[in-house]
C-alpha positions in Angstrom: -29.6 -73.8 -128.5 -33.0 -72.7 -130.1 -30.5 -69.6 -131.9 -28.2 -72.3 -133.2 -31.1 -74.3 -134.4 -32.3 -71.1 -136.2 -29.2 -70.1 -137.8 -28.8 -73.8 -139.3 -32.4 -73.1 -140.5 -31.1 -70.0 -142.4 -28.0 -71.2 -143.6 -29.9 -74.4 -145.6 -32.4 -72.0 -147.0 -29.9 -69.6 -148.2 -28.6 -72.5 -149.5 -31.2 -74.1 -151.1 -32.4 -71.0 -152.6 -36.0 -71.4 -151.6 -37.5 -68.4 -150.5 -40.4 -69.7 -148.9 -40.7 -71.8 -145.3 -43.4 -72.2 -143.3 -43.3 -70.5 -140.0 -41.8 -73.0 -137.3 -41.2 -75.3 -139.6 -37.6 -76.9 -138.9 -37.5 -79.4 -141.5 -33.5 -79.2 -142.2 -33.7 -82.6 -144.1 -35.7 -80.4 -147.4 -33.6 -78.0 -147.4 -30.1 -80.6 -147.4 -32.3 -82.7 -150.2 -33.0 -79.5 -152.3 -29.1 -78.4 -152.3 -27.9 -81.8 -153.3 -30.4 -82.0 -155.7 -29.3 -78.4 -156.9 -25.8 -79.7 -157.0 -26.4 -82.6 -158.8 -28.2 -80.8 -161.7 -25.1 -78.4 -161.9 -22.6 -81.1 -162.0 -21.1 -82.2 -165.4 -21.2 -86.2 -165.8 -19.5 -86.4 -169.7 -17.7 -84.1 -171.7 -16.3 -84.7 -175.2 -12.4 -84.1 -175.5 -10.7 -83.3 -179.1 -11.2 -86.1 -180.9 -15.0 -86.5 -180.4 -14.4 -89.2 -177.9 -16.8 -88.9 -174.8 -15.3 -88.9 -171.5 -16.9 -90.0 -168.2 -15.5 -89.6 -164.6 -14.1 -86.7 -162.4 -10.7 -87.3 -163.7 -10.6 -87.7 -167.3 -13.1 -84.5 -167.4 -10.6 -82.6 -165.5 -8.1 -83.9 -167.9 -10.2 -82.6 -170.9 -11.2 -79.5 -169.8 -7.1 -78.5 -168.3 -5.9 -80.0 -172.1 -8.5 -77.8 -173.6 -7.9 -74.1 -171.9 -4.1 -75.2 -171.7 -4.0 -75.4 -175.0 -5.7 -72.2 -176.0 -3.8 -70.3 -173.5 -0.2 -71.4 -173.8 0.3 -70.8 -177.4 1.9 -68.2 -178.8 -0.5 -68.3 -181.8 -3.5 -69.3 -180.3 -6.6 -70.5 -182.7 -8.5 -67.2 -183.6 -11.9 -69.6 -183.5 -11.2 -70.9 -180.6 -9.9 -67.8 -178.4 -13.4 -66.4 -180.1 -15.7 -69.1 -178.3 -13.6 -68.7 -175.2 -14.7 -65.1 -175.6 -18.2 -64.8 -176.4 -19.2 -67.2 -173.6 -17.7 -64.1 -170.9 -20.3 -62.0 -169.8 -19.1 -58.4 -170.3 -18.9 -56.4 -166.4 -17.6 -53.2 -167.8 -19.9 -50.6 -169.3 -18.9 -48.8 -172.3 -19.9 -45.6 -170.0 -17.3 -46.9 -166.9 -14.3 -47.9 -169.9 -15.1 -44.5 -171.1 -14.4 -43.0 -167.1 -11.1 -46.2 -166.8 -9.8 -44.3 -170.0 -9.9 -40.6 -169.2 -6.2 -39.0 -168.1 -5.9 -38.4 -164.5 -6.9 -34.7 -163.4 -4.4 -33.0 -161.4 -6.7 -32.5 -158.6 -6.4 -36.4 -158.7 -2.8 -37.1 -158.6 -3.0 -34.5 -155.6 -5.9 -36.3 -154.1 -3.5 -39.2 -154.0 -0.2 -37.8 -153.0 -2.0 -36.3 -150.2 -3.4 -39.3 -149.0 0.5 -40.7 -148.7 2.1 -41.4 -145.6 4.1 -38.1 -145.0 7.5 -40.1 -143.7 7.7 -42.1 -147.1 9.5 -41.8 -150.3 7.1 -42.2 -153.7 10.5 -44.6 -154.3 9.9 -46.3 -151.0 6.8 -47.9 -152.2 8.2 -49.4 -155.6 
């Protein structure tokens, strides 16, 4: 019982992202406080749609937010300012080093690499 106890005790501080806890200190009902308090800073209570209007509630800001993306990417010709914004708020995960690596033809050490690795009773064609 005292493991389960424990483990609760880790989860919520995870959780709460506080790295600091007295030892034996098993006060659960901080930790629940501090991740709804978390959550509730992170949630988003208006939003503006199109027109300038604001919008409260869970399902008109759903409604904005699906118009909005839907828009930009179901068109054929989407806005060039818009797909820009959408854009430059991505964080970029690939190096210019590792697209540089992506980019380089495959060796033929590495297409043997990989036909090697195959299972020997199947077909390249038997895959596709």
């Amino acid at each position: 019982m005292n493991n389960l106890v424990c483990k609760e005790e880790v989860i919520w501080k995870q959780r709460a992202k506080v790295l600091w806890l007295a030892e034996g200190d098993r006060n659960t009902r901080f930790f629940h406080a501090k991740v709804n308090e978390q959550k509730q800073s992170k949630e988003i209570k208006k939003i503006h749609d199109s027109l300038g209007r604001e919008v409260v509630g869970i399902e008109g800001i759903w409604k904005v937010i699906t118009d909005y993306f839907g828009s930009i990417f179901t068109s054929t010709r989407p806005q060039e300012e818009a797909t820009e914004d959408v854009l430059s708020s991505l964080e970029s995960r690939v190096t210019e080093d590792m697209n540089n690596e992506l980019l380089k033809p495959f060796t033929t050490e590495e297409v043997m690499h990989a036909l090697n690795q195959m299972h020997p009773l199947l077909s390249l064609w038997d895959r596709m």
